[in-house]
N, C-alpha and C positions, 0 to 999 in steps of 0.2 A: 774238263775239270771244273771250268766254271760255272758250269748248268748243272754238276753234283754240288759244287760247294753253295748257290741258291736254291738247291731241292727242286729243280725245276727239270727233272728226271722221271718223276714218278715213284712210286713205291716196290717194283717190280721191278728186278733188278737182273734176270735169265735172259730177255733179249741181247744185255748189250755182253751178259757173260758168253752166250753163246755168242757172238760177234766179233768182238775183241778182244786179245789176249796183250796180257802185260808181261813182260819178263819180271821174273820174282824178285827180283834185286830191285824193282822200282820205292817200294818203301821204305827200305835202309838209306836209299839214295835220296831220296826225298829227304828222311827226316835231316840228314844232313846237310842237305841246302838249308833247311827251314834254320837251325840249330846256327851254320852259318848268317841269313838274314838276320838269324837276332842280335847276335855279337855287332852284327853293323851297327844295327837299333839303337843297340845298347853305347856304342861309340858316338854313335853319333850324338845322343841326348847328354850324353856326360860330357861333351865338348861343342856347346851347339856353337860359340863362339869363332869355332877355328874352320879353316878348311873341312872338306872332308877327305880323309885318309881314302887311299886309293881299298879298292875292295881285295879282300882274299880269293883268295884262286880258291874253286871247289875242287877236295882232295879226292877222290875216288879210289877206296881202297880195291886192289888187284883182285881182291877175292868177288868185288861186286862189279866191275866190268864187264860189256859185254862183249862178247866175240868180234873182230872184226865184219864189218857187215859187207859182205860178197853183194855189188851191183853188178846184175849182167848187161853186157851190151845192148843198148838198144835198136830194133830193125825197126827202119821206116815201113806199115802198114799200105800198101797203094791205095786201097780201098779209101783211105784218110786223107790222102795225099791229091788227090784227083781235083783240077781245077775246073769252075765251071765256066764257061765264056757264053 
C-alpha cells in the first residue's frame, strides 16, 4: 500500500492483478477506517488542549466481514527439520 501510495509501482498494473487478490469488501472497509481517522483528526484539533479521547473501535458492518478464516494444521516438513553436525 505504501509503494502504490508513492507511485513507486510502476505504471502497469497486470502483474500484481494477476498475483494478488483482494477480497471486494476491502474498499468499503478501508473508507471506513479512513472516514474514522478523520473524526479522530478532527477531535483531536478542536481540543488540542485536553487529553486525547480514547479511540473508536472500527465498526464493520456484517455485510462486509469476512468469513472465518480456516487455518490448517501445520506438519513439520523433515526435509526442513534435519540438523547438521
Amino acid at each position: 500500500m505504501e509503494l502504490a501510495y508513492e507511485g513507486n509501482l510502476g505504471e502497469d498494473g497486470k502483474p500484481f492483478v494477476d498475483r494478488y487478490v483482494f477480497p471486494r469488501q476491502i474498499d468499503e472497509v478501508l473508507a471506513l477506517e479512513v472516514s474514522r481517522l478523520e473524526r479522530r483528526r478532527e477531535r483531536l484539533r478542536s481540543q488540542p488542549a485536553k487529553p486525547a479521547p480514547p479511540n473508536e473501535d472500527l465498526v464493520i458492518p456484517e455485510r462486509l466481514r469476512l468469513k472465518e478464516w480456516v487455518n490448517p494444521p501445520r506438519e513439520p516438513r523433515p526435509e526442513l527439520n534435519m540438523r547438521v553436525t
